[in-house]
N, C-alpha and C positions, 0 to 999 in steps of 0.2 A: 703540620696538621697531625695532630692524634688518631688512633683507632676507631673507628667508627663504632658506636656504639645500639647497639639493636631495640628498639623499641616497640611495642604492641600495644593499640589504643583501640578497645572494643565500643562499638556505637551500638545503637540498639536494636539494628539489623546488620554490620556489618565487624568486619575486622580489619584493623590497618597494622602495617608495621611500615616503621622509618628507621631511617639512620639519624642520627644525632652526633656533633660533639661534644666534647667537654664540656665546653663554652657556651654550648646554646642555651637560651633561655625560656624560661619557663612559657613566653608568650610566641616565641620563635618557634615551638613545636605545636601551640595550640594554632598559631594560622597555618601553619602545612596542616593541620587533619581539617580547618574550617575549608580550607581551599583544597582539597580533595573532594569532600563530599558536598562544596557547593554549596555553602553553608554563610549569608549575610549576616544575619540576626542573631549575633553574634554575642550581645549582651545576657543573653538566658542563661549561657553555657557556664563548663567548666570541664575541667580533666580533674576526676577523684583518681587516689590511688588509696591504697594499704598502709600505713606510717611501721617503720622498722617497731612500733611497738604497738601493732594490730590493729589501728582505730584509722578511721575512713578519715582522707584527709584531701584539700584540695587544693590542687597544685598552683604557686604561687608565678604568676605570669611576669611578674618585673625583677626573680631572682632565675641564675642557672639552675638548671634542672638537677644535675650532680652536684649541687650543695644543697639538696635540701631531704629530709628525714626517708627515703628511700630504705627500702630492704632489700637485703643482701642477696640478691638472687642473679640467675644467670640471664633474664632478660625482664627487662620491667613493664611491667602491665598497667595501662592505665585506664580510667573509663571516662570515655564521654559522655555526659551526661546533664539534664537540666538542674541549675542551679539557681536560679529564679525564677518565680512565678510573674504570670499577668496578671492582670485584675479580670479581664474577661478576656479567653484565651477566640474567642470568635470575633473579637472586634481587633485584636491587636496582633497576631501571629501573620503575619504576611505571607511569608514562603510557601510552600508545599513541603518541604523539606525538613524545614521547621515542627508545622504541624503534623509530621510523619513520625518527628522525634519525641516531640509531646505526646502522641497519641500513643507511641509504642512504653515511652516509661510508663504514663498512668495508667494503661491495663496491665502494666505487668506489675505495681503498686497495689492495684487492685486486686488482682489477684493471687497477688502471695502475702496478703490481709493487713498490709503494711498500711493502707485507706481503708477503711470503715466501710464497706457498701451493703447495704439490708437485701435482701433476699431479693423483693421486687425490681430492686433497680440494678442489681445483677441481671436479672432475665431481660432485660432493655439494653441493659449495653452489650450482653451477648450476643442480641438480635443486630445491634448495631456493629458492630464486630465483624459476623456473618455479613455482612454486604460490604463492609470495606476488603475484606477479604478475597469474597466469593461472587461477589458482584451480583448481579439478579438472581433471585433463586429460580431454579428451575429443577421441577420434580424430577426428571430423566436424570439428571447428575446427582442434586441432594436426594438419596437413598435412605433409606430410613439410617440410622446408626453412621451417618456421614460426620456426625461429633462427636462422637466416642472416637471414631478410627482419628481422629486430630490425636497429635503429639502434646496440647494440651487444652482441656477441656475449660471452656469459656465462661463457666462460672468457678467463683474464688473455693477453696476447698472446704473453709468453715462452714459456706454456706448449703453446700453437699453434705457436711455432717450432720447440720441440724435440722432433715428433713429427712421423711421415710418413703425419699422418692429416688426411684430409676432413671439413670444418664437419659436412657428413652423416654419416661418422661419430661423430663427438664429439655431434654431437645426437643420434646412436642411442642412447648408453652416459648422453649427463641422464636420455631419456625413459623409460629401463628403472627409472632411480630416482624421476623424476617421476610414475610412474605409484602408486609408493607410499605417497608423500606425499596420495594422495588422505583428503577428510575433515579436513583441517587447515584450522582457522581462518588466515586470515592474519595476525595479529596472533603465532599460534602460530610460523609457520611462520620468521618474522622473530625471533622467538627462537631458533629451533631454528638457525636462520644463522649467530646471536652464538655460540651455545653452540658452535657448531664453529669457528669465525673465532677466539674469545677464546684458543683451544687453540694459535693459530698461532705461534712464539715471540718475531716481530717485535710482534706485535699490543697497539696501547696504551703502545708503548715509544719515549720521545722519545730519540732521540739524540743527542750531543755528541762532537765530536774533544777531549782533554785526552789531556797529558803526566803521567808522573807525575815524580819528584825526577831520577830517571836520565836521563831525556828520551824514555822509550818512548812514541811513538803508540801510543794508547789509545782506546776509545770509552768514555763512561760513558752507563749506560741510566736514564730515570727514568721509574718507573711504578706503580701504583696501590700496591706493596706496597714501595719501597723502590728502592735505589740498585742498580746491578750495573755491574761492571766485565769488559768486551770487548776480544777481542785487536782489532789493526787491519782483519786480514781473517775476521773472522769474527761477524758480529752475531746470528748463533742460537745460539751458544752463551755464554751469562757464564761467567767464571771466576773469580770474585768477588762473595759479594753481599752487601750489609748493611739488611736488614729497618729500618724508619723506629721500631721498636721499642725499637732498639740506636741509635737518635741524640738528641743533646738540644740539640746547638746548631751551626747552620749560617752561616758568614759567608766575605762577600768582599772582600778588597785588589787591588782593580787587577783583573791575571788570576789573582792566587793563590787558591782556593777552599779554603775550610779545612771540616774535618766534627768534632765533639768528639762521640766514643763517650760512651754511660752508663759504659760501664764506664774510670775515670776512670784505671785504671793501664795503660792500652790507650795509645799515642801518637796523638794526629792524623791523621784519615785528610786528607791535601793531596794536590791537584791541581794543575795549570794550564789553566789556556784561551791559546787564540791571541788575544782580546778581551775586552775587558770586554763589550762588548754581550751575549756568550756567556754570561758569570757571571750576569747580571742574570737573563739568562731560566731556568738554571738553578736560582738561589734561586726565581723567580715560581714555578717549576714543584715545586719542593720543599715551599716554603709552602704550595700548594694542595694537592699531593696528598697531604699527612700529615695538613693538617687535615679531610679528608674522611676520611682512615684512621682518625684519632681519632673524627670522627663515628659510622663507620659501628661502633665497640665502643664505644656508648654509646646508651640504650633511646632509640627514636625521640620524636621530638616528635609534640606534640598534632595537628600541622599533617599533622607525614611520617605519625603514626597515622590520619588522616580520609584522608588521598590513598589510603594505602593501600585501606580499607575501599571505598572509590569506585572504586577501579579492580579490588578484587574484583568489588564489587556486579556494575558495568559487564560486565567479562567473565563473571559468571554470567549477565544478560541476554544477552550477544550468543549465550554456548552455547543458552542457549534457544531463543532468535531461527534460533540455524543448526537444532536439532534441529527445530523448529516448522518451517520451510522443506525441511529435509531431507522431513520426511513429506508434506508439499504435494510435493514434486516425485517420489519414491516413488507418491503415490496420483496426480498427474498421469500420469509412467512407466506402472501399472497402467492407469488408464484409455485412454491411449493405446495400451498393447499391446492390452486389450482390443477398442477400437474397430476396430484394423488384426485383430484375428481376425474381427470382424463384419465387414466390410468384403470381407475373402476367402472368408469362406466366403458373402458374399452376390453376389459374382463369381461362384464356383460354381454358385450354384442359376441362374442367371444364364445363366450356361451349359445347365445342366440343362433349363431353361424354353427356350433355343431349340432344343435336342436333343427338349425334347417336341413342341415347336410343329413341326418339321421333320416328327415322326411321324406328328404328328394333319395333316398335311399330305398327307401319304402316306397317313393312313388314308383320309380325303375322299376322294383321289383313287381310290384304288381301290374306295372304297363308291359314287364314280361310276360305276366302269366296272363295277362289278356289279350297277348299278340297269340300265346298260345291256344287262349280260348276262343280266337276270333280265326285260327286254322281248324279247329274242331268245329265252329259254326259253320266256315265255307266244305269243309270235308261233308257236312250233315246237311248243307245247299245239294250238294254234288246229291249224296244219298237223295233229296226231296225229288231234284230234279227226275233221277230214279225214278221215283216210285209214280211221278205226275208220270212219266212218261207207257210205265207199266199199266198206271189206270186208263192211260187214254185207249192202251192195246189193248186192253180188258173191257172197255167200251165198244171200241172199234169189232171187236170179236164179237159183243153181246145184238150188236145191230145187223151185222153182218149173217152170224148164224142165228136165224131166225130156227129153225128148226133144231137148236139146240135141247137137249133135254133137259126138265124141270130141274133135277136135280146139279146137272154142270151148270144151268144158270145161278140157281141159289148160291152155289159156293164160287160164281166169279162177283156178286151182288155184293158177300160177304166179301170177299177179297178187297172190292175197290174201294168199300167202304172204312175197312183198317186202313188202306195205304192211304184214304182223303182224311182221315182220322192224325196219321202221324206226319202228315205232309203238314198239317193245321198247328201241330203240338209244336212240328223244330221252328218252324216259320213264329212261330211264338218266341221260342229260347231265341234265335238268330235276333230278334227282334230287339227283346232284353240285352241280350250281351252288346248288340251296336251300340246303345243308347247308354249301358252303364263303360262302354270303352271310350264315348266322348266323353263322357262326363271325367271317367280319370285323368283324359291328355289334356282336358281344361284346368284342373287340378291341379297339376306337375305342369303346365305351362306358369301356374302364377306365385307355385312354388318355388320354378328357377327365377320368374322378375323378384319376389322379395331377395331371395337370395344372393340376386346379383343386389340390391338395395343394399343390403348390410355388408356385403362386400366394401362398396364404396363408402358406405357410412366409417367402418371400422380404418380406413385405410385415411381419411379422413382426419379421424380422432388421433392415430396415429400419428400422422402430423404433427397435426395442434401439442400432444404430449410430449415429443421429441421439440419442438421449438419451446414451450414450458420450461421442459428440462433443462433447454440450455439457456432459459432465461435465470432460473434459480441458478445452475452453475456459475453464471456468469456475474450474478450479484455475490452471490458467495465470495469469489475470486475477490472481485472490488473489494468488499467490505474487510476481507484477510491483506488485503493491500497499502489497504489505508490504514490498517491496525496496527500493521510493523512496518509503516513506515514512520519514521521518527520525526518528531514534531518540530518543528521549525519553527525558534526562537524570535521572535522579533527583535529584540539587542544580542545578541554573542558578545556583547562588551561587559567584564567584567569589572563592574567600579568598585573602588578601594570600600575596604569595610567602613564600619560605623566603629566606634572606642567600644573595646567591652570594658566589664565593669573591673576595675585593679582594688579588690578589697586585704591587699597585702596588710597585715597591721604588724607583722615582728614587730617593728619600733614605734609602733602608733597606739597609744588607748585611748585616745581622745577625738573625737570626732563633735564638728560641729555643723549642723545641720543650718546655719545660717547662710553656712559661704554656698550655698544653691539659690541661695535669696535674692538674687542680685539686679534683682529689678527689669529682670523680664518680661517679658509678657507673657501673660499663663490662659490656661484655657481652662471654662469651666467644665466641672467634671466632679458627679456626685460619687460618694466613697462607696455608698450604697448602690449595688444595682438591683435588677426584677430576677429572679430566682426561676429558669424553666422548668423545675420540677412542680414547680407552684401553679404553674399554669394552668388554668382548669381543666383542658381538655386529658393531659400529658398526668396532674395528680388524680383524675378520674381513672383514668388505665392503671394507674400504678395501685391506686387503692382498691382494685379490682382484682387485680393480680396478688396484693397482700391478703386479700382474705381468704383465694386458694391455695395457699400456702401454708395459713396458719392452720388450717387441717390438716396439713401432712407434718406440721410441725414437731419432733421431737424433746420433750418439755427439758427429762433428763442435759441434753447438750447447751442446751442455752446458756448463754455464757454475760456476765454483768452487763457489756456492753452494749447487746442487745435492748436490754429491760430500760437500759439507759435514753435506746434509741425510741423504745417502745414510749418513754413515760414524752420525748419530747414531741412525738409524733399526737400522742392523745392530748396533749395542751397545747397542741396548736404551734410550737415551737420550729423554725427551720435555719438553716443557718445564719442569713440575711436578717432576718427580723432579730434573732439574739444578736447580732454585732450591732444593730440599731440599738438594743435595751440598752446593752453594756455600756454602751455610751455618752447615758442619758448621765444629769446632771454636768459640776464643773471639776474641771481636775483635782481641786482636794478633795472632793468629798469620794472621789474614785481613788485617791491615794488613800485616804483614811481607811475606806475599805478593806483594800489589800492587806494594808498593814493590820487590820484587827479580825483579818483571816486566820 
């Protein structure tokens, strides 16, 4: 056995490297990276590299890997990558893993202007981005300028140029739609991406430069449902199409590309390429995506029937799983509002209890000063007692010396009549101050019951907040428990893949679309489907969003493609309905066309 050879194969969130030999094969290294990353649906894929003479090229699964056009480097880098489209990526993507892979090419297609996407339906898949991402928005984490601090900013860069609006702007107009997308699964939400990305009319569609007999630059489009033929400057719109329906045999000489209708009194649809390298990948890409078309109208296999059901299953666990979490964090939320109402109204009493304690403070103090005043009342008894008793001597004197003189009677007359004067006055205050000292100890008697009240109230509350709290704790706990704990599989058996597609043609230019014909039984299934951006609800927001926009719009930047998108938009044009037009009539009179383009 040989030197093991190093290998590096980037996926679209991650990085692998292997060992290889010599000898391995081109298909030999693509199931080590499908079977690494857990990867069934296997037919979309492919491994692109760099060709020793710069042009993207895709690695051929039924030759060694070290005989084929590789460059001369110290370890070879390959990409994982989707190499066939669905026809509708929501109805037929099974996996999770899959649709994680899908989702992450066509934003990053989209975003580096490789897809076509107009202004408003950028601000939608940004929004929808933001929740696969970041999952529920919530204002305490998304901070204003939470999309600018990203490493890359969610809408595509052209469509940043042609407007004279601020990052904070443009993340005001995701967050207004992010905030609706709450409650979506992310596995949902990354559908919901495709389902608006698939509507785009670049989207899934390889192109080619071909001449046709006259010599008019042309583009030709190949994709999930057939052939379409583009002016030079114009690749959102076909003006020619032919459904893979209408073909039975495709081959190549040289650069001449030849197409032979079913319908056999139709002529030759011929092309040209500027290469043969062009042709080659052309057929690779015909081959593949007719025989997935014939796949997909015909009843699934035992295999595609099990994935299916497993990846029901799966997402009816995970909706569980979210609903089960959703009410854990519901009855956490509850419990935490509740605890923060205990909490304040135990503040309050809180308050209340030093407002009483302030009183009963005040009360004390002044049931001092009237314990004081009530020794000043009895001291001024003692003095009354005094002076009653001085009057009575001054009585007792007055009756007794009758022969007293006029004038020592007057001034004992006057005497006893100041002492019955101020014996009247204290007997008065003594009286007042009894009467205002009960009334204080009634006072401070009811000021200690409330006080002891709120005592127990607050102690109480207490309680109730402390058990609260450690109701929220304890759902919190749960809900972090069940988050990381890892989901449990219902199969752990991993069944053998499905074929992917072998579009090797080194030695092949001829391809006949009959040998799939083979008398199956097919399943109906229109070429045409309904268009989610057409949806009323869905083109109402978007034509809502386009006309704020087209205020900020800067005229200078606008670029052909726009005006192109602008003229299909104002006559009613979307992509669905042009692949219907293109259609119309029979295949000569759609060959004659092309040809007198």
């Amino acid at each position: 056995m040989g030197k093991p050879i190093n290998v590096k194969v980037t996926t679209m969130d991650a990085e692998l490297e292997f060992s290889i030999q010599s000898n391995t094969s081109g298909k030999q290294l693509f199931d080590q990276v499908v079977k690494t990353i857990g990867l069934r649906e296997i037919w979309y894929f492919g491994l692109r590299y760099i060709d020793s003479k710069g042009f993207p090229t895709w690695l051929k699964l039924n030759k060694k890997v070290m005989q084929q056009d590789l460059p001369k480097e110290a370890q070879m880098v390959f990409e994982f990558r989707v190499k066939f489209y669905p026809e509708d990526a929501c109805e037929e993507l099974i996996q999770d893993v899959t649709q994680r892979m899908f989702y992450l090419q066509v934003k990053e297609a989209i975003l580096n202007g490789d897809v076509f996407c107009p202004p408003e339906t950028a601000v939608l898949l940004a929004s929808t981005a933001c929740q696969v991402k970041f999952g529920d928005y919530n204002p305490e984490v998304h901070t204003a300028g939470f999309l600018s601090r990203e490493k890359t900013f969610p809408i595509p860069v052209h469509v940043l140029e042609k407007h004279s609006l601020t990052k904070g702007d443009w993340e005001e107009k995701i967050v207004n739609w992010y905030k609706e997308m709450r409650g979506r699964m992310k596995e949902d939400a990354m559908l919901e991406y495709l389902k608006v990305a698939q509507d785009l009319e670049m989207y899934g569609v390889n192109y080619f430069e071909i001449k046709n007999k006259k010599g008019t630059d042309l583009f030709l489009g190949v994709d999930a449902l057939g052939l379409n033929i583009y002016a030079k400057d114009d690749k959102l719109t076909p003006k020619i199409g032919f459904p893979w329906s209408e073909i039975r045999n495709i081959s190549f000489n040289d650069k001449k590309f030849v197409i032979k209708p079913n319908d056999r009194r139709a002529p030759d649809f011929v092309f040209f390429a500027s290469r043969l390298r062009i042709n080659k990948r052309i057929l690779a890409l015909c081959m593949g995506n007719h025989e997935l078309y014939m796949r997909r109208r015909k009843p699934d296999t035992i295999e595609v029937q099990q994935m299916k059901a497993q990846a029901k299953e799966d997402r009816a666990n995970k909706q569980f799983e979210k609903v089960r979490l959703e009410r854990e964090r519901a009855a956490r939320e509850e419990a935490e509002s509740r605890r923060h109402e205990l909490e304040d109204r135990l503040r309050e009493l809180e308050k209340e209890q030093e407002s009483y304690a302030r009183e009963r403070d005040e009360q004390t103090r002044r049931l001092a000063e009237m314990s004081r005043q009530m020794e000043e009342i009895q001291r001024q008894r003692d003095e009354i007692e005094a002076a009653r008793e001085r009057a009575e001597e001054i009585r007792q004197q007055l009756e007794s010396q009758v022969q007293m003189s006029a004038e020592e009677r007057a001034r004992l007359v006057e005497e006893n009549e100041k002492v019955q004067a101020m014996v009247a006055a204290k007997e008065e205050e003594a009286q007042q101050a009894t009467e205002e000292l009960t009334t204080m100890r009634s006072e401070l008697e009811t000021v200690r019951k409330d006080l002891e009240d709120t005592t127990g109230r607050m102690q109480e509350l207490s309680t109730q907040a402390a058990a609260a709290n450690s109701a929220a704790a304890a759902a919190a706990s749960a809900a972090s428990a069940s988050a990381s704990a890892p989901a449990a599989s219902a199969s752990a058996v991993h069944a053998a893949h499905l074929d992917e597609i072998d579009d090797d043609v080194a030695d092949e230019k001829n391809y006949s679309f009959d040998s799939l014909r083979n008398g199956e039984p097919t399943v109906d299934r229109e070429d045409i489907r309904g268009e989610y951006t057409q949806e009323q609800s869905v083109k109402a927001k978007l034509e809502e969003m386009r006309d704020e926009l087209n205020n900020a719009r800067r005229e200078e930047k606008v670029q052909p493609i726009d005006k192109l998108h602008e003229t299909n938009v104002r006559e009613g044009r979307s992509k669905f309905k042009t692949l219907q037009k293109i259609r119309l009539g029979n295949t000569k009179k759609r060959i004659d066309e092309f040809e007198s383009m």
